[in-house]
C-alpha positions in Angstrom: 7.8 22.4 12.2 7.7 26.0 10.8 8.9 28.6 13.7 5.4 30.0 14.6 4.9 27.7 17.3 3.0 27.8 19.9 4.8 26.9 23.3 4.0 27.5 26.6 6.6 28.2 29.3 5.3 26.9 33.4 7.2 27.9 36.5 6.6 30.3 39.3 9.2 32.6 39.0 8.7 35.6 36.4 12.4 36.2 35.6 12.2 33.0 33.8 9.6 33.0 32.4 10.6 36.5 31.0 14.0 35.2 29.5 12.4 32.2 28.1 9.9 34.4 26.0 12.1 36.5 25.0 14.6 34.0 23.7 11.7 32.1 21.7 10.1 34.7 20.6 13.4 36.3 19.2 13.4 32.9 16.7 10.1 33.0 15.6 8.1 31.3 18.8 5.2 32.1 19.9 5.8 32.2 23.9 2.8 31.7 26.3 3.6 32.1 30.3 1.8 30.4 32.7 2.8 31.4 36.2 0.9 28.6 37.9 1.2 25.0 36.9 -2.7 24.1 38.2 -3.6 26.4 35.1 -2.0 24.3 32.9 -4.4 21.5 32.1 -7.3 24.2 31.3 -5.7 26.5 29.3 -4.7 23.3 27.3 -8.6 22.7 26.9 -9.2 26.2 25.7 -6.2 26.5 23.1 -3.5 24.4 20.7 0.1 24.4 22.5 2.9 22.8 20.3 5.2 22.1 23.0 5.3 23.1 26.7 8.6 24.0 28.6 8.2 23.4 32.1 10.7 23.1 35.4 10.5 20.8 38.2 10.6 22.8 41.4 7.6 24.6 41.5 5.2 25.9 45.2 1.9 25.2 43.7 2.9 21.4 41.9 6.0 19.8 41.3 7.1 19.4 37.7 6.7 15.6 37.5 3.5 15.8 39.0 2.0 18.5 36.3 3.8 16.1 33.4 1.2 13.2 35.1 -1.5 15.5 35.1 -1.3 16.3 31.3 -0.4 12.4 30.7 -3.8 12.1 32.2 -5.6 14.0 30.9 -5.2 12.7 27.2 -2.7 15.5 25.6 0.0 14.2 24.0 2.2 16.9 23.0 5.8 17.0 23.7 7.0 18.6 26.7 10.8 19.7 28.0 11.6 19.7 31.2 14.1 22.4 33.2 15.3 22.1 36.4 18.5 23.8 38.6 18.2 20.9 41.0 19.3 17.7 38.3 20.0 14.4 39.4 19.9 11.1 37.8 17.0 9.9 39.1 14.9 12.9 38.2 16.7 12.4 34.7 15.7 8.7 34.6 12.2 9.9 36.0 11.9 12.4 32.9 12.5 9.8 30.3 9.7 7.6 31.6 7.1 10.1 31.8 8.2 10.6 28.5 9.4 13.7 28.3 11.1 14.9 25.2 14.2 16.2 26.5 15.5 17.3 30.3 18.2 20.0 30.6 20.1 21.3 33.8 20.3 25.0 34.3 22.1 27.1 33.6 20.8 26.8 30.1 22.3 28.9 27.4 19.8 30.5 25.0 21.2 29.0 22.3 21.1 25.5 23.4 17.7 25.8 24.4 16.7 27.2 21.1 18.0 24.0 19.6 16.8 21.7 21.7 13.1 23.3 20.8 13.9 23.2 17.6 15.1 19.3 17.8 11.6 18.0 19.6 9.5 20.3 17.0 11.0 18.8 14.3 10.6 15.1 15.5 7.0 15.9 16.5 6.4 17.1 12.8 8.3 14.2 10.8 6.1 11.4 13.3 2.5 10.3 14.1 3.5 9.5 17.7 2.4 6.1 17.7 4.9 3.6 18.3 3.7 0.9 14.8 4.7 -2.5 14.7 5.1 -4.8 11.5 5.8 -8.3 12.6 9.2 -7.7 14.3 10.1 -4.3 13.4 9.1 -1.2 15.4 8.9 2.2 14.9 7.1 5.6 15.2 9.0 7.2 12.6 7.0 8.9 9.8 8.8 7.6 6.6 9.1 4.3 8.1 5.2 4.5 8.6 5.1 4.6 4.6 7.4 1.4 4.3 4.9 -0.5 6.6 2.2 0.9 4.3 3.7 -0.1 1.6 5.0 -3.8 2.4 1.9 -4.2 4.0 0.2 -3.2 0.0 2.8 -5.3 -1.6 2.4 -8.9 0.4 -1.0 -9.2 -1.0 0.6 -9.8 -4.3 3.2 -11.7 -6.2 5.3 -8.6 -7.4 9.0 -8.8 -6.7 10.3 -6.8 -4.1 13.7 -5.4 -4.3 14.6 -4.4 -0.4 18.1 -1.5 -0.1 19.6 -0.2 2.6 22.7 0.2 4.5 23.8 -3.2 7.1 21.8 -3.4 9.7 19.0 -1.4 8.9 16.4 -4.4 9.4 16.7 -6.0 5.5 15.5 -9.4 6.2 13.2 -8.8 8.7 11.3 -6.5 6.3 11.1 -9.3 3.9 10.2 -11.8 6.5 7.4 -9.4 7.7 6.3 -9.2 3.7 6.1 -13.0 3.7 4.4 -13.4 7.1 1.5 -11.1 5.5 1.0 -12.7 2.0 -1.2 -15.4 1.2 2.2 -17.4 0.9 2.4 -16.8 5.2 1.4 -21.0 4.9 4.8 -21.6 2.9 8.2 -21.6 3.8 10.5 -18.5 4.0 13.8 -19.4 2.4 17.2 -17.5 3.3 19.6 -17.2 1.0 22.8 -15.1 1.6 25.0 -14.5 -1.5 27.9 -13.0 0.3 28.3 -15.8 2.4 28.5 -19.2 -0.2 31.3 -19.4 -2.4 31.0 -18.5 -5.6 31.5 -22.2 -6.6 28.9 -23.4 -4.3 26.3 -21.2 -4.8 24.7 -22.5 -7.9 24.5 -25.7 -6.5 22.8 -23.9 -2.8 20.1 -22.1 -5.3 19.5 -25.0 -7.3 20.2 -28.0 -6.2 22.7 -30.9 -7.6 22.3 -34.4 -8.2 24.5 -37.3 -7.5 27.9 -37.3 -8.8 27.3 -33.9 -10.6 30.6 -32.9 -8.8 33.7 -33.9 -7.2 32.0 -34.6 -3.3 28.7 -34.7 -5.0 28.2 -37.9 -3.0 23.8 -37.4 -2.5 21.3 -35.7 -4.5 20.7 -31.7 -2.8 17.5 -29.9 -2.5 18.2 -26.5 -3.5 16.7 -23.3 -2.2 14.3 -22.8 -4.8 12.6 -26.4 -4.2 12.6 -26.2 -1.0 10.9 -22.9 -1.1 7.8 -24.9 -2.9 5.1 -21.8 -2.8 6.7 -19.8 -0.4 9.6 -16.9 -0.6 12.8 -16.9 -2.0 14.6 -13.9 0.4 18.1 -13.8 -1.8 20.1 -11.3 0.7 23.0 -9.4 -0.4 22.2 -10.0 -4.0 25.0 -7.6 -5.5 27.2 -9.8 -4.6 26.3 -12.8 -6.9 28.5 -13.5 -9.7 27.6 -12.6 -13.4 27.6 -16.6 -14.6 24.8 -16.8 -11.7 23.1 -13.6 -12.6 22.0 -15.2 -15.9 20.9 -18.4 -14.4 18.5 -16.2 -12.1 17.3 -14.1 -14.8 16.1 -17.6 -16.4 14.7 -18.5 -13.1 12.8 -15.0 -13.2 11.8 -15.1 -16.7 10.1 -18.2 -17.4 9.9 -19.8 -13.8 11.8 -23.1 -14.4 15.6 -24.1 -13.5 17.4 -27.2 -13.8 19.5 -28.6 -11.0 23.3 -29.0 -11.3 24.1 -32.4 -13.1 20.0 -32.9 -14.2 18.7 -32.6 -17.8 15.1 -32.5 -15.5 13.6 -28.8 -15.8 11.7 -28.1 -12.8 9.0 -25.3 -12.3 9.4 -22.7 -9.2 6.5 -21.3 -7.8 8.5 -19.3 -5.2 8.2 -15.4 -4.9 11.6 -13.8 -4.7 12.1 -11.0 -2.7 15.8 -9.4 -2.9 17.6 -7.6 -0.6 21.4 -5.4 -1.3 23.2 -2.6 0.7 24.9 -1.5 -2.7 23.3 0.9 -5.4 22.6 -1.5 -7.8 22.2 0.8 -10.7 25.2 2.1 -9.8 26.7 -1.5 -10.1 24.6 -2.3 -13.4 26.7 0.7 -15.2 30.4 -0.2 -13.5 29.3 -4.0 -15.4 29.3 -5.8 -13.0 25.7 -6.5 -12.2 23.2 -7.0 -15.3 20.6 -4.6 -16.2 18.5 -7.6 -17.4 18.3 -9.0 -13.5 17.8 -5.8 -12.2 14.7 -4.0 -13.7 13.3 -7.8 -13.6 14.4 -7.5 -9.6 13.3 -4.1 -9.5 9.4 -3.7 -9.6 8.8 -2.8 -6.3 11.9 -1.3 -4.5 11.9 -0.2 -0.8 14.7 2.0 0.6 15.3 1.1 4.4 16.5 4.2 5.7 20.1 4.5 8.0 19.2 5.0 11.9 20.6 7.8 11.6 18.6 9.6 9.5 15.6 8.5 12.1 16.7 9.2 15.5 13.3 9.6 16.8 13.1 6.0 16.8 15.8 5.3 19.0 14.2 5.2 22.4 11.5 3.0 20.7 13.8 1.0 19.7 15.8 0.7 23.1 12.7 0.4 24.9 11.7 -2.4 22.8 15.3 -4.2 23.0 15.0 -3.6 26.9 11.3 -5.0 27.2 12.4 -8.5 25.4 15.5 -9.3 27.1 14.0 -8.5 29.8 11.3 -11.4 29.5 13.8 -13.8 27.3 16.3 -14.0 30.0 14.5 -12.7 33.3 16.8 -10.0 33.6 15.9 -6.8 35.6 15.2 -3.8 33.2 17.8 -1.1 32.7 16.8 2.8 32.5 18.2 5.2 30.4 18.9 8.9 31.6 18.2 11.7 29.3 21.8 12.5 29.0 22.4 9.0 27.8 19.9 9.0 25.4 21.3 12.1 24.0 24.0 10.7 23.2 22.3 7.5 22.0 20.3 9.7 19.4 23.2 12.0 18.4 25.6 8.9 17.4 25.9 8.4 14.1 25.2 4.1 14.0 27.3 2.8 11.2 25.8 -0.8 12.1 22.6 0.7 12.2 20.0 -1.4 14.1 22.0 -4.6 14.8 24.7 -2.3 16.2 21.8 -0.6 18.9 20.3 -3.9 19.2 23.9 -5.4 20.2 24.6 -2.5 22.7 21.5 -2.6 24.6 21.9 -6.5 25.3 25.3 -5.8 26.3 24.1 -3.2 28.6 21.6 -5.2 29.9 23.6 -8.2 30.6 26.5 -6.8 32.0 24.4 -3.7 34.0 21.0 -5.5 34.8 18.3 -3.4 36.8 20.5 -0.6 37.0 20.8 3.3 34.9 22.9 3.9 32.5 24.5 6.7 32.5 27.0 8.1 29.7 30.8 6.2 31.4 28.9 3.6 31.0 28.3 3.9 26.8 31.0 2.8 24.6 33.7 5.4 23.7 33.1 5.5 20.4 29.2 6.8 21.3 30.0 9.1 24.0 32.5 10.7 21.7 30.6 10.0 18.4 33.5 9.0 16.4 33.6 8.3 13.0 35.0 5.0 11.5 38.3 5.2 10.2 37.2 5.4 6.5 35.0 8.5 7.1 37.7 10.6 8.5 39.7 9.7 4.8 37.2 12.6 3.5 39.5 15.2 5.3 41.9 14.7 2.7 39.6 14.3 0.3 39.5 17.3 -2.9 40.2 20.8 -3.1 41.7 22.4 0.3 38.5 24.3 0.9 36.3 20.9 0.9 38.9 19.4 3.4 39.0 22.4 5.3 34.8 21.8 5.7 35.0 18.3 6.0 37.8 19.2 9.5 35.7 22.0 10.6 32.4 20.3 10.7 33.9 16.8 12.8 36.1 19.3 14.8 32.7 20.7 15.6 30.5 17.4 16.4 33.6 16.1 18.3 34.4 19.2 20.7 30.2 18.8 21.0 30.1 15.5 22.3 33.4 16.1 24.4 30.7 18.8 26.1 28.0 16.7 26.2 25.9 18.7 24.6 26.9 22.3 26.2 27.8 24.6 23.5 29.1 27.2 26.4 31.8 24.6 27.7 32.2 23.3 23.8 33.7 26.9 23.1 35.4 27.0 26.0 37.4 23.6 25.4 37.4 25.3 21.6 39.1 28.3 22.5 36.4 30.6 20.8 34.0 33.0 21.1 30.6 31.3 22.4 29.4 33.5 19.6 31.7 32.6 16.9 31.2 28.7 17.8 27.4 28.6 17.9 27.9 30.5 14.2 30.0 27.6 13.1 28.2 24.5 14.4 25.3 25.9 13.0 26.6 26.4 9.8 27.8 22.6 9.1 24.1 21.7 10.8 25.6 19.6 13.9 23.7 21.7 16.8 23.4 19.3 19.7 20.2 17.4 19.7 18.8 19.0 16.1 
């Protein structure tokens, strides 16, 4: 969202409204005052508003009120709320209007800035809509595409070669692929790579017949049969072996395989769809995954991105966790406050969905019909720390690489220790407000950006 926005700044007292403008307009903003909130919904009607900035206490309409009135009225643009009189439930009662952030005064111009900056930029990169393929939410723009696009590819018989970190939602992409083909009729078959041994494996894919082995007691279906004219998911396909690899690539070249201990050649009519967090091309030129298999895998890839990188769809994705625990095991809802979901969206999720999925049922079970607030989050998340191997980077290259790699996790750390305020951040930093805002903005970790 380019700086030129348009936002308008409600409350009833003008020396506020003053600093706001001045503040936004000093980065680009374009600042609109409206002294009475009942104004609101017509000037709306009359003229595009990016974002509005409003606070709670107000004579002629409380905040939460006005919020209901826009709701109302059909506008859907995102909408920050201020107040000097914070509490939980007002927080709890911002995140269910929907409000894109809440912040307690005093507010430094800084952080509000940033916080601006944040919400624009999620507004831009999403339609708003919350989407839903099969099982997987989301009203993230680039995941948008990937629902496009599997959506596209299930009407056909390409192969589908599905990457992305852990947890990012691998299997249920490909499940969602097979519920929409024509194959929907057919079974979906699951096979994970990393989790058979090596010496098994053939025999899992393909079958075996009696006595083909030592404890080959009884013929076995493999995966592939039993598949018939359904899918084939093979997950975590970087980690098959290179004997197996070639086996496949038969498989994928002339749709036939033979079962362990059989001379019988039988004909697949499964679609494959593969799934990997590793860079296969990467593997193909280390030698240990063929090139063959891969650009035969390869004709459609999809790139699940890390949550991470989406952090707009974090509260759909809580609220989504929330709302089927809730009717799986009649358990009382939990709510969220605003400074809990800031620190839900700033955390960096190195188990991705599962890992969010994981923490809200915990929350739920062991916190049922009550809020959550941030003592209640994992240390790891209200601190945002890094695994163990990340922090190896430190010490990684030339000293003035190390030195960026301290300085930029000194930075996000001291953050988070604040929750968010960058006033008490440089105060527990020992610097010059100044001098920290400079920095933190520098290695891009500005809270809520």
């Amino acid at each position: 969202m380019p700086n030129n926005a348009t936002i308008m700044i409600v409350d009833d007292i003008p020396e506020f409204l003053q600093q706001t403008a001045q503040t936004l307009e000093a980065h680009g903003y374009r600042p609109v005052i409206c002294d009475d909130p009942r104004l609101v919904e017509s000037r709306l009607s009359q003229e595009h508003f990016d974002l509005i900035i409003t606070t709670l206490v107000m004579r002629e309409m409380e905040g939460f009120d006005l919020i209901r009135k826009i709701r109302g009225s059909g506008h859907a643009l995102p909408i920050v709320m201020i107040t000097g009189f914070g509490s939980d439930e007002a927080s709890v009662e911002a995140v269910r209007l929907g409000c894109a952030d809440y912040l307690a005064k005093p507010v430094e111009p800084e952080e509000l800035v940033s916080r601006v900056r944040r919400v624009l930029h999620q507004q831009h990169h999403q339609h708003g809509a919350i989407l839903q393929l099969d099982q997987m939410v989301s009203s993230d723009q680039s995941m948008s595409h990937i629902f496009q696009t599997a959506k596209r590819i299930a009407q056909t018989n390409s192969r589908v070669l599905i990457l992305g970190e852990t947890g990012t939602g691998k299997q249920l992409l490909a499940n969602a692929i097979h519920s929409a083909s024509r194959r929907h009729d057919g079974p979906f078959v699951t096979v994970n790579c990393a989790a058979i041994p090596d010496n098994l494996l053939e025999s899992e894919l393909f079958g075996h017949e009696r006595g083909a082995f030592t404890g080959a007691y009884t013929r076995r279906i493999g995966r592939f049969e039993q598949a018939g004219e359904g899918t084939v998911f093979l997950d975590e396909i970087g980690e098959m072996p290179l004997m197996l690899q070639a086996k496949l690539l038969h498989v994928l070249e002339d749709n036939t395989f033979t079962p362990v201990g059989s001379s019988k050649v039988m004909v697949s009519k499964a679609r494959v769809i593969a799934a990997t967090h590793r860079d296969l091309f990467d593997e193909v030129q280390k030698g240990t995954f063929r090139a063959d298999l891969y650009y035969r895998l390869n004709v459609v890839p999809i790139q699940l991105p890390a949550l991470r990188e989406r952090p707009s769809d974090i509260p759909t994705l809580i609220n989504y966790f929330i709302d089927r625990y809730s009717r799986a095991d009649d358990i009382a809802p939990i709510q969220i406050t605003a400074q809990t979901m800031h620190l839900l969206q700033t955390y960096h999720w190195p188990g991705n969905i599962r890992e969010l999925q994981n923490l809200v049922e915990r929350l739920m079970v062991l916190n049922s019909g009550s809020t959550i607030h941030p003592v209640e989050l994992p240390f790891r998340v209200q601190h945002n720390t890094q695994q163990k191997h990340d922090g190896t980077l430190m010490f990684q290259g030339p000293f003035r690489m190390a030195k960026h790699h301290f300085e930029s996790a000194y930075c996000q750390y001291v953050i988070q220790l604040a929750q968010g305020n960058m006033a008490q951040a440089a105060k527990i930093a020992e610097m010059d407000r100044g001098q920290f805002y400079r920095m933190a903005k520098r290695y891009g970790v500005l809270p809520c950006k």
